[in-house]
C-alpha positions in Angstrom: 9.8 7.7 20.9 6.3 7.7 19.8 4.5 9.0 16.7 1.9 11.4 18.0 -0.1 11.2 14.5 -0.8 7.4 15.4 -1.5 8.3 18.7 -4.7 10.3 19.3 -8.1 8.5 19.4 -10.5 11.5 19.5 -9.9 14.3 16.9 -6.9 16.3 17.6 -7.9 19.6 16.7 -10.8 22.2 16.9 -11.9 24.9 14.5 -8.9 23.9 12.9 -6.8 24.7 16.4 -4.8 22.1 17.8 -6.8 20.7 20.8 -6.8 16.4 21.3 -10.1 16.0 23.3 -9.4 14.3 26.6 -5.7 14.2 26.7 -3.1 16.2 28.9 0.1 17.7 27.0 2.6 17.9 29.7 5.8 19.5 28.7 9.7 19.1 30.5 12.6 21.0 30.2 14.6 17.9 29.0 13.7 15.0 27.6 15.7 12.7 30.3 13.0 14.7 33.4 9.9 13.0 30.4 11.3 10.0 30.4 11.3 9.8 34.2 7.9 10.6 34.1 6.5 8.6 32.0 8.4 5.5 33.3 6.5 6.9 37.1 3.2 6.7 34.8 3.7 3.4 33.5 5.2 2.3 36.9 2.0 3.7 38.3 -0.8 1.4 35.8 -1.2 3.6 33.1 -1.7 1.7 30.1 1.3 1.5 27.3 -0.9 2.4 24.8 -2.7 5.3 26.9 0.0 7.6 27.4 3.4 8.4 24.6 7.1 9.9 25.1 8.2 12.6 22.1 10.8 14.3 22.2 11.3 17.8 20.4 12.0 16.6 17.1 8.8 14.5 17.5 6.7 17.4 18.5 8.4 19.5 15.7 7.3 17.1 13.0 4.0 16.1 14.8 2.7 20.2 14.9 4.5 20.9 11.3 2.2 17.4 10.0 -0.9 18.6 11.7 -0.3 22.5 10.4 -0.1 21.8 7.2 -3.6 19.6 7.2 -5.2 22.3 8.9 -5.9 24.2 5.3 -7.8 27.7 5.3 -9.8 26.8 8.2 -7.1 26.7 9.8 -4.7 29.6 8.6 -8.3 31.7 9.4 -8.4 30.4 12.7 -5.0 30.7 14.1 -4.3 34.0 13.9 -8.0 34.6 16.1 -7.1 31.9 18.6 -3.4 33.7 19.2 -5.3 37.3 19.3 -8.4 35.7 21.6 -5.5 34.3 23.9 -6.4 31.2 22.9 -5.1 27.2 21.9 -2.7 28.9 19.2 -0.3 30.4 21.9 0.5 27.0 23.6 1.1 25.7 20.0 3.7 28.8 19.5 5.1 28.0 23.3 5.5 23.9 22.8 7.6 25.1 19.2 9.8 27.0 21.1 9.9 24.9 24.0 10.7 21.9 21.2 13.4 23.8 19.8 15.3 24.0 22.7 15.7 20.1 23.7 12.2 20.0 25.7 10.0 16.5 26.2 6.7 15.6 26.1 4.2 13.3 27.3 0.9 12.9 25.6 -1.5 11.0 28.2 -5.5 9.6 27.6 -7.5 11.6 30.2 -11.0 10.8 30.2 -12.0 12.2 33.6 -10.6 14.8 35.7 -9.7 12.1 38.8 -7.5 10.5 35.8 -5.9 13.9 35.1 -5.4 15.1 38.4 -4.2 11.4 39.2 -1.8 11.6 36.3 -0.5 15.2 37.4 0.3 14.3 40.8 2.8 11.3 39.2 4.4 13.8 37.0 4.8 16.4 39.4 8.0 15.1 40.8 9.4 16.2 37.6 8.8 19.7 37.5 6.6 19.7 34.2 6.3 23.5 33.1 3.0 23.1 31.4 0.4 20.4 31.5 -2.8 21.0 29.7 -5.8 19.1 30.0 -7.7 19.9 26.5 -11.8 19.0 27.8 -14.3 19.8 25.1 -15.0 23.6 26.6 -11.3 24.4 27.0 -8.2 23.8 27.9 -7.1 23.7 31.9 -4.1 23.6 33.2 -2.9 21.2 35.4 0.1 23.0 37.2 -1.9 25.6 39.0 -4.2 22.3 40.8 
């Protein structure tokens, strides 16, 4: 398993949000349906050191890590972003979805052909969320 804090090129966060610039977040039901995936996208040319496998422990100790660097900014900013409906509510969703055995797969997406190209590889298996975090937003991939 990989060590998201090692992982990210761009900054990982935004107004002290969790948001990695130009990488999807696609989420599994079980760890075993990530690995699958992520063996398609390797399978399927993506670079090793473009796309990484956590599993729900990881992601625990990767958001819990990145929480506690956010400082005040941060504790300000969270509680807007969950009121706004914004980044803080798919933080609170990939906790839960941690806690109960989920996997993850962090991929480099620097264009929207390379998300959508990376998206139809996972599909096969059944991601419930994958968000693309672009500098304006976040867009999911599963409604595409």
């Amino acid at each position: 398993m990989g060590d998201l804090s090692t992982f990210f090129k761009t900054s990982e966060a935004s107004l002290g949000v969790f948001h990695p610039i130009d990488y999807t977040i696609a989420t599994f039901s079980t760890l075993a349906a990530a690995r699958q995936a992520y063996e398609a996208l390797l399978h399927s040319g993506v670079a090793k050191d473009e796309v990484m496998l956590v599993d729900g422990s990881g992601m625990l100790t990767y958001l819990r890590k990145f929480r506690d660097g956010e400082g005040l900014w941060g504790d300000l900013m969270r509680p807007l972003s969950r009121f706004l409906g914004g980044e803080a509510n798919n933080s609170d969703l990939t906790v839960t979805e941690a806690q109960n055995g989920a996997g993850f797969i962090a991929i480099f997406c620097l264009t929207e052909e390379n998300a959508l190209q990376y998206m139809a590889t996972m599909k096969p298996f059944e991601p419930s969320a994958a968000d693309w975090y672009i500098g304006v937003g976040v867009r999911s991939l599963i409604a595409d």
